[in-house]
C-alpha positions as CSV (number, residue, x, y, z in Angstrom):
1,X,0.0,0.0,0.0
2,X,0.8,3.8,-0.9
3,X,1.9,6.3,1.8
4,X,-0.9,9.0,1.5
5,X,0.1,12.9,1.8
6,X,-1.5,13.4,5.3
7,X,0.8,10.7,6.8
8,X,3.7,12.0,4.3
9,X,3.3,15.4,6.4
10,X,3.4,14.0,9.6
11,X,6.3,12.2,8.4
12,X,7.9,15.7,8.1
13,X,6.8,17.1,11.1
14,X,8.3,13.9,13.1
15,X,11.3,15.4,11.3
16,X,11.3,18.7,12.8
17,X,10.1,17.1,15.8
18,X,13.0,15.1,15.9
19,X,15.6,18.2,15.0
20,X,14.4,20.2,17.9
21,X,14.9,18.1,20.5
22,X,18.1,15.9,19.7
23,X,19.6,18.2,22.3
24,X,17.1,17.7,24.7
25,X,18.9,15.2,27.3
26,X,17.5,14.4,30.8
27,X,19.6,12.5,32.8
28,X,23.0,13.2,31.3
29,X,22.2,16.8,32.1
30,X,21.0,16.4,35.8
31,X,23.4,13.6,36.5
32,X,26.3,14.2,39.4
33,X,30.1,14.0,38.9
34,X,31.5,11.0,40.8
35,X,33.7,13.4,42.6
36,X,30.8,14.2,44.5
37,X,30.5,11.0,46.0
38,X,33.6,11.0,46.8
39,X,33.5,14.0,49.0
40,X,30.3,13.2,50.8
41,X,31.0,9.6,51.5
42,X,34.9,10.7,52.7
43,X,33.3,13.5,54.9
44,X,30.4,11.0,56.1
45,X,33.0,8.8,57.1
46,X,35.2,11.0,59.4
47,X,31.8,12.0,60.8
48,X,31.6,15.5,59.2
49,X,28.0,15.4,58.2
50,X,27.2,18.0,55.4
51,X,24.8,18.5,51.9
52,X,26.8,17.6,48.5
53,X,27.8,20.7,46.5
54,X,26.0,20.2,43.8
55,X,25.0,22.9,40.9
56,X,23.5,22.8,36.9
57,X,24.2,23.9,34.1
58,X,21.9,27.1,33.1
59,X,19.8,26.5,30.0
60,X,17.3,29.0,28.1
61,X,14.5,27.0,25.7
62,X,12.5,29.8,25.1
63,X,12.8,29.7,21.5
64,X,12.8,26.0,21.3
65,X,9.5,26.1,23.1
66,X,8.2,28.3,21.0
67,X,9.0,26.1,18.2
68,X,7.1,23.1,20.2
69,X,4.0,25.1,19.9
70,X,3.9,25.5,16.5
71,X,5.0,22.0,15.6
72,X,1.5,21.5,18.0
73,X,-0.1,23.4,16.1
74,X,-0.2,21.6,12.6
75,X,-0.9,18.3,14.0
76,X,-4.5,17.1,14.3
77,X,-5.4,15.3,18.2
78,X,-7.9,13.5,16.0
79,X,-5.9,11.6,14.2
80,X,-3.5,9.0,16.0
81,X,-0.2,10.3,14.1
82,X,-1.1,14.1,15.1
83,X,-2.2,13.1,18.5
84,X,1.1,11.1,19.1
85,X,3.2,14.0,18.1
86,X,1.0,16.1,20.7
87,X,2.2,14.7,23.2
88,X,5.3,13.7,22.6
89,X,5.8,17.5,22.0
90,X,4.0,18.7,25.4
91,X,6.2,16.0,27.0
92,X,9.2,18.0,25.8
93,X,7.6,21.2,26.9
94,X,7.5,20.1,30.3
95,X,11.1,18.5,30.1
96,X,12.8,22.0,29.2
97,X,11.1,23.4,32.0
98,X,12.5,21.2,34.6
99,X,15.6,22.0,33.0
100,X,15.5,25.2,33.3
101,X,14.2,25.2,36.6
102,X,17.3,22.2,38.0
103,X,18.2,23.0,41.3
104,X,15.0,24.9,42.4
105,X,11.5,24.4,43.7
106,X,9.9,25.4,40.9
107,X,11.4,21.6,39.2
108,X,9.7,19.7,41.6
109,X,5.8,20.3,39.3
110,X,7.6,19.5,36.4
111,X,8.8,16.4,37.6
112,X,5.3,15.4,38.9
113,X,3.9,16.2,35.6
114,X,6.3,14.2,33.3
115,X,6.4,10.8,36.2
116,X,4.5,11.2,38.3
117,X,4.6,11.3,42.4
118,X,4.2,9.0,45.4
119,X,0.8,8.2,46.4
120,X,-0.8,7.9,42.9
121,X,-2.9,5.2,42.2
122,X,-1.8,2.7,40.4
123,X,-3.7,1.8,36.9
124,X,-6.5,-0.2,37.5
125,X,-7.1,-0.4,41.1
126,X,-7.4,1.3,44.0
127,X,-3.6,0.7,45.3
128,X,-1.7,3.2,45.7
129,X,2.5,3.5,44.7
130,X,3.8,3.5,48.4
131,X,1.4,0.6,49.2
132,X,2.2,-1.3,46.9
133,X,6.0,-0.3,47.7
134,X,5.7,-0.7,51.5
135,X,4.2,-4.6,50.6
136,X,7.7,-5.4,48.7
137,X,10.3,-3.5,51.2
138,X,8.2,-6.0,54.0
139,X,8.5,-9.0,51.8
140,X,12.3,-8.6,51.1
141,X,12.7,-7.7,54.6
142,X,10.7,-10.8,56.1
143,X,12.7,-12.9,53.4
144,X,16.2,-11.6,53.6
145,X,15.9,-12.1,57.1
146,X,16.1,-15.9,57.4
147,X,19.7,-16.8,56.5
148,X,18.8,-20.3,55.5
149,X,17.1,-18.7,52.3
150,X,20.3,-16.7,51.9
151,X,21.7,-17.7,47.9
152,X,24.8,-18.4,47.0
153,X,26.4,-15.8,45.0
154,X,29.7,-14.8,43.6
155,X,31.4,-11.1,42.2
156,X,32.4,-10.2,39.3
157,X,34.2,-7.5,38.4
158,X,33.7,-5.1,35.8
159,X,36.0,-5.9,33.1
160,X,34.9,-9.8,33.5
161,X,31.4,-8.2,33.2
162,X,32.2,-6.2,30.2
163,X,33.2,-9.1,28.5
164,X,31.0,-11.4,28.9
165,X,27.8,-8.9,28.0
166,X,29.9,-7.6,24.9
167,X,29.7,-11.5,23.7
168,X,26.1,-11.9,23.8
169,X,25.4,-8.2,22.7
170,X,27.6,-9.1,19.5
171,X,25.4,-12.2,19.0
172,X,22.3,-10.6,19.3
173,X,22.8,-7.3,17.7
174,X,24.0,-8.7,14.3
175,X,23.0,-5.4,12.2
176,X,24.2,-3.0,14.7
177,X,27.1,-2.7,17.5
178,X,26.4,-1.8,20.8
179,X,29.6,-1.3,22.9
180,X,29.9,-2.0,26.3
181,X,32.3,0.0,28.1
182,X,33.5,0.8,31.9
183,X,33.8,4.1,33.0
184,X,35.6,5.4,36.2
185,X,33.3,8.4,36.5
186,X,30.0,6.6,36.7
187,X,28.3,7.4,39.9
188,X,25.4,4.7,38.7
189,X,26.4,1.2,38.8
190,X,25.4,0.6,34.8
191,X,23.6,3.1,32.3
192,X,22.6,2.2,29.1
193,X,22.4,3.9,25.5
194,X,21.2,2.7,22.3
195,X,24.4,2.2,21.2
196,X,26.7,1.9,24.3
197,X,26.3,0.2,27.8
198,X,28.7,1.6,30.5
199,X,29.5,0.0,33.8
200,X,30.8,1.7,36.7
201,X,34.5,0.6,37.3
202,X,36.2,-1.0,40.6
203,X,32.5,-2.7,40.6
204,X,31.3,-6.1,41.9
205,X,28.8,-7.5,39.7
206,X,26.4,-10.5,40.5
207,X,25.0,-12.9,38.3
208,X,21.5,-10.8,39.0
209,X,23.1,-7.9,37.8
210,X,24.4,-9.8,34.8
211,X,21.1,-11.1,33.6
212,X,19.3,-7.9,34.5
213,X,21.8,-5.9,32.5
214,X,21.2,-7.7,29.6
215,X,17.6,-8.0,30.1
216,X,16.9,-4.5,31.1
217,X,18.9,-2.2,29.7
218,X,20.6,-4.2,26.0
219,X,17.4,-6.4,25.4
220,X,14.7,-3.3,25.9
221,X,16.3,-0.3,26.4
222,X,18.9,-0.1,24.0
223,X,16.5,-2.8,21.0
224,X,14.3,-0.3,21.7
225,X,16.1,2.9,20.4
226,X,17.6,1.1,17.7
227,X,14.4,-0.2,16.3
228,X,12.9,3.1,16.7
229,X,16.3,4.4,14.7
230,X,15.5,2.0,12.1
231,X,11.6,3.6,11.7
232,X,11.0,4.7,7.9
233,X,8.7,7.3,9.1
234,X,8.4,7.8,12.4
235,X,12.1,8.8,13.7
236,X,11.1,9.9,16.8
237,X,10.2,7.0,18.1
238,X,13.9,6.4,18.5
239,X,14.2,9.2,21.1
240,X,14.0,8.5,24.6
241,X,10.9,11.0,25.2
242,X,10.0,12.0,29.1
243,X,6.3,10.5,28.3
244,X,7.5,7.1,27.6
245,X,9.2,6.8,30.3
246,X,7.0,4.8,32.8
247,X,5.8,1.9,30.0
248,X,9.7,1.4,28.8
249,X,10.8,1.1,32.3
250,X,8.2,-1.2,33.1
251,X,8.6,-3.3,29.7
252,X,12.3,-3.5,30.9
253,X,11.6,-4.5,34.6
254,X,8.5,-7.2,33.0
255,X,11.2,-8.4,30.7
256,X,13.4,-9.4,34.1
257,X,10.2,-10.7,35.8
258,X,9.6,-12.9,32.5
259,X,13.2,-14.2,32.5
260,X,13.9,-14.7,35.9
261,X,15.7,-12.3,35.9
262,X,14.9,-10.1,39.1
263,X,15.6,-11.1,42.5
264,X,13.5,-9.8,45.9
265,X,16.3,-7.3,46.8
266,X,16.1,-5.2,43.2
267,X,12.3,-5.1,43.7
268,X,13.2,-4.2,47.2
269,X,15.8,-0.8,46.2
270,X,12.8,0.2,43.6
271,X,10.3,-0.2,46.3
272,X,12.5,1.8,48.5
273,X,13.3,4.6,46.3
274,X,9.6,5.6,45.9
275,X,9.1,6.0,49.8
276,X,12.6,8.1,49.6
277,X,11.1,10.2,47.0
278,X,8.2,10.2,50.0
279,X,10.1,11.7,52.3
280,X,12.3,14.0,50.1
281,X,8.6,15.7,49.2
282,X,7.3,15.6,52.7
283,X,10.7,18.1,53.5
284,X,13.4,15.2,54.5
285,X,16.5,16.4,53.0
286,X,19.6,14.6,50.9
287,X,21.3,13.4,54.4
288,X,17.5,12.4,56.1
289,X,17.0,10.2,52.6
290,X,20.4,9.2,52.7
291,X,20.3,7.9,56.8
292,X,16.7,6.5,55.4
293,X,18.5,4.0,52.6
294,X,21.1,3.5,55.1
295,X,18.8,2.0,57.6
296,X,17.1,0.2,55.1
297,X,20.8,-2.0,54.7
298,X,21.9,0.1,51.9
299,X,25.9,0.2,52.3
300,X,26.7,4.0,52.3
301,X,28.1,4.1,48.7
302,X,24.6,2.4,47.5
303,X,22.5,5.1,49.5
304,X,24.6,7.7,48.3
305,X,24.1,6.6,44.5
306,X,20.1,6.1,45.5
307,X,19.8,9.3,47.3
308,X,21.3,11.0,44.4
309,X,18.7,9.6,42.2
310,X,15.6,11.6,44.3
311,X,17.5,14.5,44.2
312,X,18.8,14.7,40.8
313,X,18.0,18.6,39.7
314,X,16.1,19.0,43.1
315,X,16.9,21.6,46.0
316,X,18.9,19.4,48.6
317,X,17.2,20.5,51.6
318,X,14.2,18.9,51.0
319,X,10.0,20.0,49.8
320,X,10.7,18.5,45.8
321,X,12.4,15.8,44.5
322,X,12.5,14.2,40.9
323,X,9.9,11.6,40.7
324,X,11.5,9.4,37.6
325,X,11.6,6.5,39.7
326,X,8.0,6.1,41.1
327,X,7.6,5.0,37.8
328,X,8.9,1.5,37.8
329,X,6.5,-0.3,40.0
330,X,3.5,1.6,38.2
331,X,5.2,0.8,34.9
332,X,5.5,-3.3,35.3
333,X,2.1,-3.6,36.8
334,X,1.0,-1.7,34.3
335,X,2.6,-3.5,31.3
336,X,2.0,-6.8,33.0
337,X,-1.5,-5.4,32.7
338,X,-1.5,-4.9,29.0
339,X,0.4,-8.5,28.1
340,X,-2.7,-10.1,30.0
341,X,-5.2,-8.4,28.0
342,X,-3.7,-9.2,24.7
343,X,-3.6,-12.6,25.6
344,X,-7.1,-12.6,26.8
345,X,-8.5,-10.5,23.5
346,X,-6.3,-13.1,21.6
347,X,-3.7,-10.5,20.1
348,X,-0.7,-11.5,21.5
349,X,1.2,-10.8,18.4
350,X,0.2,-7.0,19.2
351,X,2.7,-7.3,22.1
352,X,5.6,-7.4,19.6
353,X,4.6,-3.8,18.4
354,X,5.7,-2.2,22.0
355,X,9.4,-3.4,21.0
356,X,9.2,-1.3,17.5
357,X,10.6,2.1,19.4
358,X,10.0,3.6,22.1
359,X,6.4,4.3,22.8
360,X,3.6,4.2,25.4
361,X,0.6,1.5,26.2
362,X,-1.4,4.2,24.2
363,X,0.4,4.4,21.0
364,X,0.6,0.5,21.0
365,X,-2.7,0.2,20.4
366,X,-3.5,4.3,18.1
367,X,-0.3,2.4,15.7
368,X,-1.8,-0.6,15.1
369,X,-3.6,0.3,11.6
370,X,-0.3,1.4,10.3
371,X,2.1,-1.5,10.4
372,X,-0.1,-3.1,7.1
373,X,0.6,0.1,5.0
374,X,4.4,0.4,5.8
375,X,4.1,3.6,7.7
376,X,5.5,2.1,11.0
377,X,7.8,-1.2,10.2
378,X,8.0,-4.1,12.2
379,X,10.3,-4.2,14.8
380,X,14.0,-5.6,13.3
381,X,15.0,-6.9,17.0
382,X,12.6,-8.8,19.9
383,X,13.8,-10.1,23.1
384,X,14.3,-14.1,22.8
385,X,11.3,-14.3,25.4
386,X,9.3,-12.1,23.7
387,X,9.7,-14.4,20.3
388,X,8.6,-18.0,21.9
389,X,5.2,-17.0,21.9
390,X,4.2,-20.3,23.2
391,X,5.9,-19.4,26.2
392,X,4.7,-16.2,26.8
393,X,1.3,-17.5,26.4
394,X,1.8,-19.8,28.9
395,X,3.0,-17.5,31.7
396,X,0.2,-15.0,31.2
397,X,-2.9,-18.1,30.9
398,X,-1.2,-19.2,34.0
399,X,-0.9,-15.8,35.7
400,X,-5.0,-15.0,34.5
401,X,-6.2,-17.8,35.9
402,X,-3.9,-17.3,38.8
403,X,-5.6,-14.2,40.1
404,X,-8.7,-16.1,40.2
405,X,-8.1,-17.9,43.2
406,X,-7.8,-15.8,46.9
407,X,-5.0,-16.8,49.3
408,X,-7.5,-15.2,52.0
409,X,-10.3,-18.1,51.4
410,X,-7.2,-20.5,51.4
411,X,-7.5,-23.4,54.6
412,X,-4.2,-25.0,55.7
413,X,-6.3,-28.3,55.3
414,X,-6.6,-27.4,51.5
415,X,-3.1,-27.1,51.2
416,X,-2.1,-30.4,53.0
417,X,-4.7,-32.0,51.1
418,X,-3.2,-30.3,47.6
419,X,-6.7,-28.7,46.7
């Protein structure tokens, strides 16, 4: 089938979309030098207890605002296409705010309109965020608790790390290269691109982190970008916008939960990180947040690094924070959600469209009309769980039928008896 001119011009305003904000970077921007670490945790240490000095780069996006609104204002919210590039354009709106505003109140609505806070609801149900966070920081606590469920587990280091993920990257990847690369000024212990993976150096790694890496951040994260790259059309969908944040990070915390991949203790630092965003809202400041993570049996360099996450672009002393990571939990239940009702409307193939870029749960289903003209392509890589389809379907008939059955109407009897 022929491209018509309507979707020809939304081709071309992807384009400018895409041109405008190239520059627009999040996270490298409002990220920390490693030497700040090192001064905190040094001073901590000797008992001299004081706020990281921590300041922004100034930024002005007045007049690539004002070119926002205008893209805005060719597009139709009628038509899926048009309405996509809405929002992916007010999403960029709010980011160059928060930019703007690093390292003052004013960041802290931003934030909260782009991911989010503690206390929302979580799709579908009446459970709020911090509940559902508090029931995993109990679990893992209750859990990790009795040494005789204790695994065994063994380090590696970085370079052993880098090696072995480079291997299977090289296998998977076989039309593109991503690199995988350790960096001594990495404050987080791994960050991902769609072309490079880094890893934090003089690191131990666990097999966890092994699997999750490759999982979360190569098999999602980074296939992601570079089928969104690979997009005949729709470019954009290469970019890591601030609205589709919550669906890719819960895609890429599903695809551990799929694989086996996560352990009680990573559900247990995301769990934590959304009451620390809690308290960094309610007024605690960086070293409250920081003492909060350390009571939780953070070691001081891991509560430093998750600390730093709430506060990224945020005042120090407390009232705001940056609320990026209340979307994890919300994400992967709410993914999980959407793989469940695919399988139930018997459209499980539609699941392989969230791997053609980066996109929401929305535009999953608005793009499904356009993969049989050409306009958006198929997606050139999938995760190896999210290709045995027989698999998959067997996880989620399971997990439906699962949810039938309440654990509060359970006897012991039925148990001993194996009802």
């Amino acid at each position: 089938m022929t491209i018509g001119p309507e979707l020809l011009r939304y081709a071309a305003i992807d384009a400018e979309l895409v041109a405008l904000v190239k520059d627009v970077k999040m996270l490298s921007v409002l990220s920390w030098p490693v030497k700040t670490q090192t001064v905190f945790l040094d001073n901590w240490r000797k008992n001299k207890i004081k706020l990281p000095d921590v300041t922004y780069k100034k930024f002005d996006y007045s007049e690539k605002r004002y070119a926002l609104e205008q893209l805005i204002v060719k597009c139709d919210a009628e038509h899926p296409i048009g309405d996509y590039l809405i929002r992916t354009a007010h999403s960029y709106l709010y980011a160059t705010r928060l930019l703007e505003s690093a390292g003052t109140e004013a960041m802290g609505e931003y934030s909260v309109q782009l991911y989010g806070k503690p206390g929302d609801t979580i799709s579908g149900s009446q459970v709020k965020n911090t509940e559902a966070a508090r029931h995993f920081i109990l679990s893992a606590r209750e859990i990790m608790q009795d040494g005789r469920l204790a695994e065994p587990d063994y380090c590696l280091s970085a370079e052993t790390m880098q090696q072995e993920i480079q291997a299977e990257l090289d296998k998977f990847f076989v039309n593109h290269k991503v690199t995988v690369t350790v960096d001594p000024d990495l404050v987080a212990k791994a960050a991902a691109g769609p072309t490079k993976i880094r890893l934090r150096a003089a690191t131990s790694f666990t097999e966890y982190d092994r699997m999750q890496l490759l999982e979360h951040e190569a098999f999602v994260h980074s296939l992601t970008a570079l089928n969104g790259r690979e997009q005949p059309y729709l470019k954009s969908l290469g970019l890591n916008s601030p609205r589709i944040t919550a669906t890719q990070e819960g895609l890429a915390v599903f695809a551990e939960l799929v694989t086996g991949s996560i352990d009680l203790g990573r559900m247990n630092r995301i769990s934590q990180r959304i009451i620390g965003i809690d308290l960094a809202m309610n007024g605690a400041d960086f070293i409250d947040v920081f003492r909060f993570f350390m009571d939780e049996g953070q070691s001081d360099s891991e509560a430093f690094t998750s600390a730093m996450r709430v506060f990224r672009g945020a005042p120090l002393t407390g009232g705001v924070a940056f609320t990026k990571d209340t979307v994890y939990l919300h994400g992967l239940l709410s993914v999980h959600t959407f793989f469940r009702w695919v399988f139930k409307q018997n459209k499980l193939l539609m699941s392989r469209h969230l791997f053609a870029g980066k996109m929401t749960l929305h535009d999953v289903l608005s793009f499904e009309p356009f993969y049989e003209s050409g306009f958006i392509a198929e997606p050139q890589y999938l995760p190896r769980w999210a290709q045995r389809t027989n698999a998959l379907a067997g996880y989620l008939s399971f997990s439906l039928f699962a949810n039938k059955i309440r654990l509060d109407q359970i006897e012991r009897e039925d148990l001993r008896l194996g009802i």
